[in-house]
C-alpha positions as CSV (number, residue, x, y, z in Angstrom):
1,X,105.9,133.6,109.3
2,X,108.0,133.1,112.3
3,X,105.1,131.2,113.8
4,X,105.1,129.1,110.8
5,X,109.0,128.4,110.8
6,X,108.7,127.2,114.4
7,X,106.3,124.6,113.8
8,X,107.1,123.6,110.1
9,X,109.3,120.3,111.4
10,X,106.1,119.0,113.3
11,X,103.6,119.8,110.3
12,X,106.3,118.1,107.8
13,X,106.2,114.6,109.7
14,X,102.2,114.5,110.2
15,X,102.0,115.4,106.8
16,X,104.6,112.9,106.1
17,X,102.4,110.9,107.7
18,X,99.2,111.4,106.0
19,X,101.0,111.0,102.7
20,X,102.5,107.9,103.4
21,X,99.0,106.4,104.9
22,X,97.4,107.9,101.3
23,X,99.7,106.6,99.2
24,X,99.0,103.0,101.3
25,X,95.3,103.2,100.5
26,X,95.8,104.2,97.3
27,X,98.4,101.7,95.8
28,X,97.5,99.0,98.0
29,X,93.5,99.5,95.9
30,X,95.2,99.0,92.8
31,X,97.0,96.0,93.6
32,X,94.2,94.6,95.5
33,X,92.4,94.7,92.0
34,X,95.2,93.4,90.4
35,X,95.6,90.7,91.9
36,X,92.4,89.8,93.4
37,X,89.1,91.7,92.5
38,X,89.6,91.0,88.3
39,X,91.5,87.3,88.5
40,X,88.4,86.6,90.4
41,X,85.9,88.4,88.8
42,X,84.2,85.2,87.4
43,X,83.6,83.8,90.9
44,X,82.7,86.7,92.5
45,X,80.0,87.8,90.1
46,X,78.0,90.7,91.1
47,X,79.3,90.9,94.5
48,X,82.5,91.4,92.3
49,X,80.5,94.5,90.4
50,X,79.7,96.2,93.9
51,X,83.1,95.5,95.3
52,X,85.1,97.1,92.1
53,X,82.8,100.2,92.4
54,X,83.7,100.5,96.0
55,X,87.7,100.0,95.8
56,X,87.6,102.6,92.9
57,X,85.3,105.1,94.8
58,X,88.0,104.8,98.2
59,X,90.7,105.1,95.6
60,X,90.0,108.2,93.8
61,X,89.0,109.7,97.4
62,X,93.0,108.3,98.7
63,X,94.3,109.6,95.1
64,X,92.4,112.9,96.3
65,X,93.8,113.2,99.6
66,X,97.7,112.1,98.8
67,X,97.0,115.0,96.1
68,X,96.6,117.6,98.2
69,X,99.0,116.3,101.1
70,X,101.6,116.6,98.7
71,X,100.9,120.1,97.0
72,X,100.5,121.1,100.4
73,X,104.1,119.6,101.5
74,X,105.8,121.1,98.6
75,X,104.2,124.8,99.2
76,X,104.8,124.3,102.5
77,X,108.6,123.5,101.8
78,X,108.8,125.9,99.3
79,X,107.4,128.4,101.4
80,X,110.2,127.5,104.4
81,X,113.0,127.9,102.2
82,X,111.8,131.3,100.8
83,X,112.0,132.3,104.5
84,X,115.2,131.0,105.9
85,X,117.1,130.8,102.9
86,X,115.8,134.6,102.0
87,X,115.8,132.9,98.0
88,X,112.8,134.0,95.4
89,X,109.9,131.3,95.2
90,X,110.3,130.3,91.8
91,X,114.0,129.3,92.7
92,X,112.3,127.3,95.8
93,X,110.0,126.0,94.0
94,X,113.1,124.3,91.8
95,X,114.3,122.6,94.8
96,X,114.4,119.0,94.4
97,X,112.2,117.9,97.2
98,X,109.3,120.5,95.9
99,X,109.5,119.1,93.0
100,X,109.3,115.6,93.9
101,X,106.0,116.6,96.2
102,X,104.8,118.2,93.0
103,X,105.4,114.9,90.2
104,X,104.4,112.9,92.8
105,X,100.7,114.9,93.2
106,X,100.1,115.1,89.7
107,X,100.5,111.1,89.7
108,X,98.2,111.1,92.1
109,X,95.8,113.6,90.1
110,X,96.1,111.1,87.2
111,X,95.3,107.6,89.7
112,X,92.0,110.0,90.8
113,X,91.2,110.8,87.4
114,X,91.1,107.7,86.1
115,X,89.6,106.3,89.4
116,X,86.5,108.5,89.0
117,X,86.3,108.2,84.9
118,X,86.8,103.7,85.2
119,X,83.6,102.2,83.7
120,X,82.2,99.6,84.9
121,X,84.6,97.4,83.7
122,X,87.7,99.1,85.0
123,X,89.2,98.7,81.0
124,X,91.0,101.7,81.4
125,X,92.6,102.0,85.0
126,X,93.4,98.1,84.9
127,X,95.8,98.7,81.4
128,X,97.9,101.7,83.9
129,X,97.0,100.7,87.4
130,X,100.8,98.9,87.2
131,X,103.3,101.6,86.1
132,X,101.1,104.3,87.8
133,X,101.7,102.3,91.1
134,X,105.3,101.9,90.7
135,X,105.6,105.2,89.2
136,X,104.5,106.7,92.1
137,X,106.0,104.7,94.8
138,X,109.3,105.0,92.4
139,X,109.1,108.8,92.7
140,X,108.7,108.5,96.7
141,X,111.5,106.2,96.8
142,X,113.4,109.0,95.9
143,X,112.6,111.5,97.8
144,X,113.4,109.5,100.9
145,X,116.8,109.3,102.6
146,X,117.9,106.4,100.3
147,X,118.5,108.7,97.6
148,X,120.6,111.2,99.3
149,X,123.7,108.8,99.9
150,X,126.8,108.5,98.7
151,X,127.2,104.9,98.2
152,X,125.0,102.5,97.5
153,X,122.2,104.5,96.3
154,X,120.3,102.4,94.1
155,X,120.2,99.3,96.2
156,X,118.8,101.4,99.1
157,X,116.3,103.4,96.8
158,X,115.2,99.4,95.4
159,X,115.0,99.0,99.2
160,X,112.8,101.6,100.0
161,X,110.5,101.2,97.1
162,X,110.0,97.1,98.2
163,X,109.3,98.6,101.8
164,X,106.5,100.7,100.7
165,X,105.2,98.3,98.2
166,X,104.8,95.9,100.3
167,X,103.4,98.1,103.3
168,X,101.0,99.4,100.6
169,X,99.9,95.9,99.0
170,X,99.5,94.5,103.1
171,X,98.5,97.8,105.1
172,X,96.7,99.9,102.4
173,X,94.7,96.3,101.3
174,X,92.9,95.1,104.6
175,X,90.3,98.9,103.9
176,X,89.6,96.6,100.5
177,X,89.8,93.0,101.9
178,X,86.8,94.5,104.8
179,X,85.1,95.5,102.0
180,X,84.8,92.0,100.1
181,X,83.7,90.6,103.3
182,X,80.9,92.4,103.1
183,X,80.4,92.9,99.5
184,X,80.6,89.0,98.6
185,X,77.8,87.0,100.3
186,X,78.9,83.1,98.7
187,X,80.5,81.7,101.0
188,X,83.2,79.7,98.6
189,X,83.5,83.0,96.8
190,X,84.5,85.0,100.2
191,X,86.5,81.7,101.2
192,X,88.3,82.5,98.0
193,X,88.6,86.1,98.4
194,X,90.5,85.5,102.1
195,X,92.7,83.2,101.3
196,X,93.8,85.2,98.0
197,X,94.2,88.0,100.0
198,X,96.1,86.5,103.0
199,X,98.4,85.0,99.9
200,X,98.9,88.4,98.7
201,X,99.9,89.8,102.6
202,X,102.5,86.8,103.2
203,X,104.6,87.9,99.7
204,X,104.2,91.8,101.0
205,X,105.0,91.1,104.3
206,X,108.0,89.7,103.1
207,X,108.8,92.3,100.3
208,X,108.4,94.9,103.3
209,X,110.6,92.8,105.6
210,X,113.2,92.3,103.2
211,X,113.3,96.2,102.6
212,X,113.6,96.8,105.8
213,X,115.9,94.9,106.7
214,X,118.4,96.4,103.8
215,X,117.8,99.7,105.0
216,X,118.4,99.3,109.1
217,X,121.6,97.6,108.1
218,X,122.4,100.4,106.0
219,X,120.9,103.4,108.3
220,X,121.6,101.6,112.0
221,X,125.5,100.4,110.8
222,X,125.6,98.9,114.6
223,X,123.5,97.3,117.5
224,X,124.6,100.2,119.7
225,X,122.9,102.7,117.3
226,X,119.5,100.4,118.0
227,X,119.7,101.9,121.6
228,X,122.1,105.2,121.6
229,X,120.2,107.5,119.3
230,X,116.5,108.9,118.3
231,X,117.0,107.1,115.2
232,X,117.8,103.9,116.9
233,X,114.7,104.1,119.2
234,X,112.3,105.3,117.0
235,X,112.9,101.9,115.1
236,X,112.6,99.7,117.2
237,X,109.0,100.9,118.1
238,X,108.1,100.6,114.5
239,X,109.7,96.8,114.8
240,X,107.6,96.5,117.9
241,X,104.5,98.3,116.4
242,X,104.8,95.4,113.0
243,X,105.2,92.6,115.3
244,X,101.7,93.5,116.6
245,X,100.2,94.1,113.4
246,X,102.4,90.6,112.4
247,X,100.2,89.1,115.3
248,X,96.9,90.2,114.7
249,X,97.8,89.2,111.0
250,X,98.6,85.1,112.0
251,X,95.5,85.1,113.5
252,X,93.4,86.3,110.5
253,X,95.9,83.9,108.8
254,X,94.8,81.1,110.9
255,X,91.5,81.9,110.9
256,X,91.7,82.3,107.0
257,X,92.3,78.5,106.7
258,X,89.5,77.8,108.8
259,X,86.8,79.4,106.6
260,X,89.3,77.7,103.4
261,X,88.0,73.9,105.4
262,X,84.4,76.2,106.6
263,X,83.5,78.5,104.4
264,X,80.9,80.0,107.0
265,X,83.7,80.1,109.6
266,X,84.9,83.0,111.8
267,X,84.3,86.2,110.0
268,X,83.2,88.4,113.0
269,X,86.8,88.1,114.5
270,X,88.5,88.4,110.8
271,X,86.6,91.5,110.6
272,X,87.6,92.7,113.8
273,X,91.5,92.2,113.6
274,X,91.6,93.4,110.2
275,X,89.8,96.4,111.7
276,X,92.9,96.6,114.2
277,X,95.8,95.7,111.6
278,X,94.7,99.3,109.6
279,X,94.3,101.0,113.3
280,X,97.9,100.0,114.0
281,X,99.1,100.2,110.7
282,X,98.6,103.6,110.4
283,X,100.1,104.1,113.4
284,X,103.3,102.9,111.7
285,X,103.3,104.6,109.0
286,X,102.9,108.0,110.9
287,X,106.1,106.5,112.8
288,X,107.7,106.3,109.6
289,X,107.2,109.2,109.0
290,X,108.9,110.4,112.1
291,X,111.8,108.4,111.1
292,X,111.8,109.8,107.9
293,X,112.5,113.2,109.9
294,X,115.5,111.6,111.7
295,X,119.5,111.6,110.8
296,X,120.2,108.1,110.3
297,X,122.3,106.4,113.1
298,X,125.6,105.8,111.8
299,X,125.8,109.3,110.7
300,X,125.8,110.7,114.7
301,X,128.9,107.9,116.1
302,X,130.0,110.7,118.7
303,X,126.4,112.0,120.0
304,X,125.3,108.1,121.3
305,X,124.1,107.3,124.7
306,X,125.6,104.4,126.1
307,X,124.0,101.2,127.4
308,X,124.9,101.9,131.2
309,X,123.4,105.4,130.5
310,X,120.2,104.1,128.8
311,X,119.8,101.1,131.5
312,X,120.0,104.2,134.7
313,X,117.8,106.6,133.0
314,X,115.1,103.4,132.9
315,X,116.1,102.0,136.2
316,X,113.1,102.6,138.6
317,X,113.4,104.5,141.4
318,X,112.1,105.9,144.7
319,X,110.8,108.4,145.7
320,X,108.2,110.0,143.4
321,X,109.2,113.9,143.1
322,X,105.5,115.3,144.5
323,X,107.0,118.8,145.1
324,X,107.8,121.2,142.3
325,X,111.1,123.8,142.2
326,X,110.3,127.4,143.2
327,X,109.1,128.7,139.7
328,X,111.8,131.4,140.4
329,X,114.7,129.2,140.2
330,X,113.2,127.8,136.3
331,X,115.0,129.3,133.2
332,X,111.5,130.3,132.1
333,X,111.9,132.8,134.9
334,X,115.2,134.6,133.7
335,X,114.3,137.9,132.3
336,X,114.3,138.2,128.5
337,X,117.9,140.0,128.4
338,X,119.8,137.0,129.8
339,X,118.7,135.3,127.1
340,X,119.8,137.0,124.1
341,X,123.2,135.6,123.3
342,X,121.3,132.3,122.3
343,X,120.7,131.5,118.6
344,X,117.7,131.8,117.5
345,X,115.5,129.1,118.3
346,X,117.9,127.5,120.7
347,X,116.7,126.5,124.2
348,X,118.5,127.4,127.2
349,X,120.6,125.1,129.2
350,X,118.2,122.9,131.3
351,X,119.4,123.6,134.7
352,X,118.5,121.0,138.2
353,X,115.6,122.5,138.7
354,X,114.1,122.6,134.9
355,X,114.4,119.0,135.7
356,X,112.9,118.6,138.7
357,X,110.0,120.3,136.9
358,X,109.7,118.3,134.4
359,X,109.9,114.9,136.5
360,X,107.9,116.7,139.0
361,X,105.1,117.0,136.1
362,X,105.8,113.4,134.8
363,X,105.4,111.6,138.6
364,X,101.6,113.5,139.2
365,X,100.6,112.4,135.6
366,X,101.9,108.9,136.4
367,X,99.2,109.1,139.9
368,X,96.6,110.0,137.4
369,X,97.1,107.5,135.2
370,X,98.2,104.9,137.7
371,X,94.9,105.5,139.6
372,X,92.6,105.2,135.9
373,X,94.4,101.9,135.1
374,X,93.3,100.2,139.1
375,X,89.7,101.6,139.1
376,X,89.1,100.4,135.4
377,X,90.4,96.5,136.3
378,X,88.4,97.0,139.8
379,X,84.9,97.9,137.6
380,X,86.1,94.5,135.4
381,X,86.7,92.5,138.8
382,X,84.4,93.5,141.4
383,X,81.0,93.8,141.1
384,X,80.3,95.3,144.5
385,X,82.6,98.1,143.5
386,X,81.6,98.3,139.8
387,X,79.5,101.4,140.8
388,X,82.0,103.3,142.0
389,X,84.7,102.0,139.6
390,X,83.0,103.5,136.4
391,X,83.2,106.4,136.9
392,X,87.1,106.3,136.5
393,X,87.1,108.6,133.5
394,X,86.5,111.4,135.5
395,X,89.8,111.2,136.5
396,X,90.9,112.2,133.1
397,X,89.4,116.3,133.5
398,X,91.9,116.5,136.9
399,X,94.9,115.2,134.3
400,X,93.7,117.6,131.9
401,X,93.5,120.5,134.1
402,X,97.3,119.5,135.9
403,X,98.6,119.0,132.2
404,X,97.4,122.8,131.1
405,X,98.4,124.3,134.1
406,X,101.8,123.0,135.2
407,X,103.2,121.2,132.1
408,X,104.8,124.3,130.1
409,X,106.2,126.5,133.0
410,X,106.9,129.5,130.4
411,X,103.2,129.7,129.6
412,X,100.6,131.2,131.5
413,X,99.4,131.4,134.4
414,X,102.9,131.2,135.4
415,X,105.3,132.2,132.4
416,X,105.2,135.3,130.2
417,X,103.7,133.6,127.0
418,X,99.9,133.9,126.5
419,X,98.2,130.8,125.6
420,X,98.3,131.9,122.2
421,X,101.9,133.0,121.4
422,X,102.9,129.9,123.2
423,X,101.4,127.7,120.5
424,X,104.3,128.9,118.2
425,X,106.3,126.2,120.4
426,X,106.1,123.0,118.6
427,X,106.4,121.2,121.4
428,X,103.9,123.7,123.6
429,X,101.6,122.9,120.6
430,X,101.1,119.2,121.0
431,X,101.0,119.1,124.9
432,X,98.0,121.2,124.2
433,X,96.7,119.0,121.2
434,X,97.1,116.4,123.8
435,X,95.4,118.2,126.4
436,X,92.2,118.6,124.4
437,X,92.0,115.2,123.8
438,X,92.6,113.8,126.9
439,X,89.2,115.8,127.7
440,X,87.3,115.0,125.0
441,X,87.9,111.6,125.8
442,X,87.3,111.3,129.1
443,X,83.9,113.4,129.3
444,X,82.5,111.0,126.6
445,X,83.9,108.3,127.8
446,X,81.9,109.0,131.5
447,X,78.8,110.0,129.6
448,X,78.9,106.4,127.7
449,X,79.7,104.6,131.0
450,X,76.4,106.6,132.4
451,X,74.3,105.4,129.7
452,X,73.6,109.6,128.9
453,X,74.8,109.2,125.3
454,X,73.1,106.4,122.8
455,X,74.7,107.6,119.7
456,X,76.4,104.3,118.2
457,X,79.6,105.8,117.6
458,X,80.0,107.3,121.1
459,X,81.8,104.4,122.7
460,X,84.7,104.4,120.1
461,X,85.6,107.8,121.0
462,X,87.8,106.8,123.9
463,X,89.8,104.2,122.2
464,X,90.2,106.1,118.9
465,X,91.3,109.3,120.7
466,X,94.1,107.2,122.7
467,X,95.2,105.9,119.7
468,X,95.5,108.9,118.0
469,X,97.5,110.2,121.7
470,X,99.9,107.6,121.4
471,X,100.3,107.7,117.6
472,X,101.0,111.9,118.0
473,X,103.4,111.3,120.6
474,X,105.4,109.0,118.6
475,X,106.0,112.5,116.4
476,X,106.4,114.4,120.1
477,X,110.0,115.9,119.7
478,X,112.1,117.5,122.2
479,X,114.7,120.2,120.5
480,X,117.3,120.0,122.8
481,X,120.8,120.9,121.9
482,X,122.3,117.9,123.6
483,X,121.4,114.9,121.4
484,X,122.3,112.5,123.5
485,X,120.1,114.0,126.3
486,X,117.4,114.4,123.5
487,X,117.7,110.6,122.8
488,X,117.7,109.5,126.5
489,X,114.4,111.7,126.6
490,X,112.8,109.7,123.7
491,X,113.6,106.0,125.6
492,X,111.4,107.4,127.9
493,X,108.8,108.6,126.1
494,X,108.5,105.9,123.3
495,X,107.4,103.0,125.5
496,X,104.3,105.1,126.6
497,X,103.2,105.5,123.2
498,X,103.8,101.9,122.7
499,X,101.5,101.4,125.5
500,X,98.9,103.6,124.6
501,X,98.9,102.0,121.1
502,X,98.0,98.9,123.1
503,X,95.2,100.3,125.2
504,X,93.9,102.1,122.5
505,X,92.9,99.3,119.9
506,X,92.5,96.9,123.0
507,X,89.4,98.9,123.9
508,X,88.3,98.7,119.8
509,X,88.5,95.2,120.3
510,X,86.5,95.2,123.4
511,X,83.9,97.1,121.6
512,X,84.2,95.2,118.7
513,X,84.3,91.3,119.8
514,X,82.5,89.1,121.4
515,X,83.0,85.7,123.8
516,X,86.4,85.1,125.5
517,X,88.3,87.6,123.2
518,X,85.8,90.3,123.9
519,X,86.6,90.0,127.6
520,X,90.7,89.3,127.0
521,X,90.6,92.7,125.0
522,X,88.8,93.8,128.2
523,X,91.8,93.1,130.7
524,X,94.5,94.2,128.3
525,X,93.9,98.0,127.7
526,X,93.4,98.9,131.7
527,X,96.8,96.7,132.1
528,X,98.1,99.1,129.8
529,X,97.1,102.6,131.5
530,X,98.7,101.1,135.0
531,X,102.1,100.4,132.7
532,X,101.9,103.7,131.4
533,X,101.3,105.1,135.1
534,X,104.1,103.1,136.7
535,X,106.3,104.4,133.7
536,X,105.2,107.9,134.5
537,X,105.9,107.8,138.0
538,X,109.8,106.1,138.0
539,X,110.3,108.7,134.8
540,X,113.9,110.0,135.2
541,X,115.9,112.6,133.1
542,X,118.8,112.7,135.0
């Protein structure tokens, strides 16, 4: 149970996460055949059949998953109370947030039901697809931090359910818009289809805009809060994170119009960037999620970093720290005993040369990295040292290896804590989850590069897995006792995800298009490992 109490703030925001992605794909398939599949259904004809059939079969499978991602939040709240609040589990299972997990899966039991049970005609789920929709995202709305203040309540719960609606109806609607693309062969009819849909994501995009707009206002209270707390930061990656789904969406948008004037026009590349726009928009909603986890800004005015102290932790400086602290002068070397005047769960003060460690771990991951990123653009630019170059993912295993052995210093082999007992340590726990896949991805990535492996789906390992890096680090949390310290952490570590984001669905792209974009998509995701290096290597944390 203790195990489970440690890590219960990291499961809550990936499960967060999966909810909210669910809930996307599940709402945003209702309103898709809302508002386009059934107005339609005359011009589509029997593509319009086979595409109903498939948005009901991936919505009763999203109904099923938001389902269990929410019993599974509420036992897992439920459970966490009965442990620290030492209260009997029917009295947890009362709580208000339980029970909101708990309406809120039996909502989505019914949208499954129903999903699986439509006839062909979709009679009965088109008469409740609109008040189960807004029932559900109603019920979210308020279990969100909207509904917890004091003033102004309503207006931010109103807020929070045009956010989501509008994330849902854009986000959760490109799975279903990929599908009509391939579902309707006429040409006029899939001309149609696009522009209805690209309608459909300029009125969400605004609805989810307008919400969240309302709520930073609300949350942030001022610019200083953008910058000076976790809050703050975690934000403004989600702004930057929309802008790039914003800008893959324009070009769809544009390209939209094109196959309006030509209806054989450019699908490969709508395909593609649609592709991308759910890649990344996931990725936002799992940073949501994270947010979700945060106190809002304006609640922490006394625990705020300050401009001059976010501009010198970000200032880069020489020289790289090469040369780690004696592991004797760490705090993971104090004996247990000096220790126990701590609360429990509290860290110990991070002395110089905790820090030195950690940049110390930071500025060799940063030569790794740095060093992946140059041999990658050399295999692109030289052919004469293409050879050579390719085999760049190799580089990856002597990351990995550095990473197990020197990133935790309280873990073996040079702490006291087994492998095993350390992964009680949320944050222990994801630099091994990260560790794993920084393997996984690298040996198949080398093996692809070789030609050894022929399966089809072998070369998308690498960019999904450093998508799904960057996406886990954007949950990556630090508990430190000194929030601004904690904040000043998160600066640093936010842009990297950012940046891994980038290189991630760069390389889908790569894979994925063809001509002048292909090779663009090409340049932009090695450009991206030598930003993340260079960050890496001038990271500060004092």
């Amino acid at each position: 149970m203790q195990m489970f109490i440690e890590i219960y703030g990291f499961l809550s925001v990936v499960l967060r996460g999966v909810i909210l992605a669910a809930q996307s794909v599940t709402v945003g398939g209702l309103a898709f055949l809302l508002m386009l599949v059934w107005p339609l259904g005359a011009m589509l004809a029997d593509g319009g059949e086979a595409l109903q059939r498939r948005a009901l079969r991936l919505i009763f499978f999203a109904a099923c998953a938001l389902f269990a991602a929410e019993a599974l939040a509420a036992s897992s709240l439920a459970a966490m109370l009965v442990a620290t609040l030492d209260i009997p589990a029917h009295e947890a299972a009362g709580a208000r947030a339980v029970a909101i997990d708990l309406v809120a899966a039996f909502i989505a039991a019914i949208i499954a039901v129903m999903a699986w049970r439509a006839q062909p005609a979709g009679i009965s789920i088109r008469a409740a697809a609109p008040a189960l929709a807004a029932l559900l995202l109603g019920v979210q709305a308020g279990s969100t931090h909207a509904a917890s203040q004091f003033e102004g309540a309503a207006s931010l719960v109103f807020a929070e359910f045009l956010h989501m609606l509008g994330a849902a109806v854009w986000i959760g609607g490109i799975p279903y818009f990929l599908m009509a693309l391939t579902d309707v062969a006429e040409p006029a009819a899939r001309a149609a289809v696009a522009h209805r849909f690209s309608a459909m994501s300029v009125r969400a995009v605004a609805a989810l805009l307008a919400g969240g707009v309302l709520m930073a206002v609300s949350y942030v209270g001022a610019p200083p809060a953008m910058y000076g707390t976790s809050y703050g930061v975690m934000l403004s990656a989600k702004i930057v994170l929309l802008l790039g789904i914003l800008f893959l969406g324009g070009l769809n948008f544009l390209a939209v119009r094109k196959m309006k004037e030509e209806p054989a026009g450019p699908l490969l590349r709508t395909r593609r960037f649609a592709e991308t726009e759910i890649g990344v928009g996931l990725t936002v909603l799992f940073c949501a999620a994270s947010l979700a986890s945060l106190p809002p800004a304006r609640d922490l005015p006394n625990d705020r970093a300050s401009f001059a102290e976010v501009v010198d932790r970000l200032k880069p400086r020489l020289p790289m720290r090469l040369d780690s602290p004696d592991f004797q002068s760490l705090s993971a070397a104090l004996p247990p005993g000096a220790l126990k005047d701590l609360a429990p769960g509290a860290q110990p003060p991070r002395s110089p040369a905790d820090i030195a460690w950690s940049e110390y771990n930071h500025h060799w991951a940063g030569l790794f990295v740095l060093a992946m990123g140059v041999m990658a653009l050399l295999e692109r630019m030289s052919r004469r040292l293409a050879p050579i170059m390719r085999h760049w993912p190799l580089v990856f295993l002597g990351l990995a290896g550095f990473l197990f052995l020197r990133a935790d210093e309280a873990v073996w082999p040079l702490g006291r804590l087994g492998v095993m007992e350390s992964l009680r340590d949320p944050e222990i726990a994801q630099h091994r989850l990260l560790t794993l896949l920084i393997v996984a991805f690298g040996l198949f990535e080398w093996q692809v590069r070789l030609g050894r492996v022929k399966a089809w789906w072998a070369p998308f390992v690498f960019p999904i897995s450093t998508a799904t890096a960057a996406a886990f680090l954007l949950t990556h949390s630090h508990s430190l006792l000194n929030l601004k310290e904690e904040t000043l952490i998160e600066i640093t570590h936010t842009p990297l995800a950012l940046v891994g984001v980038a290189a991630g669905w760069s390389r889908w792209l790569e894979l994925r298009l063809d001509g002048q974009a292909k090779k663009i998509a090409g340049f932009i995701w090695p450009i991206s490992f030598v930003l993340a290096g260079s960050m890496l290597i001038f990271y500060r944390e004092a």
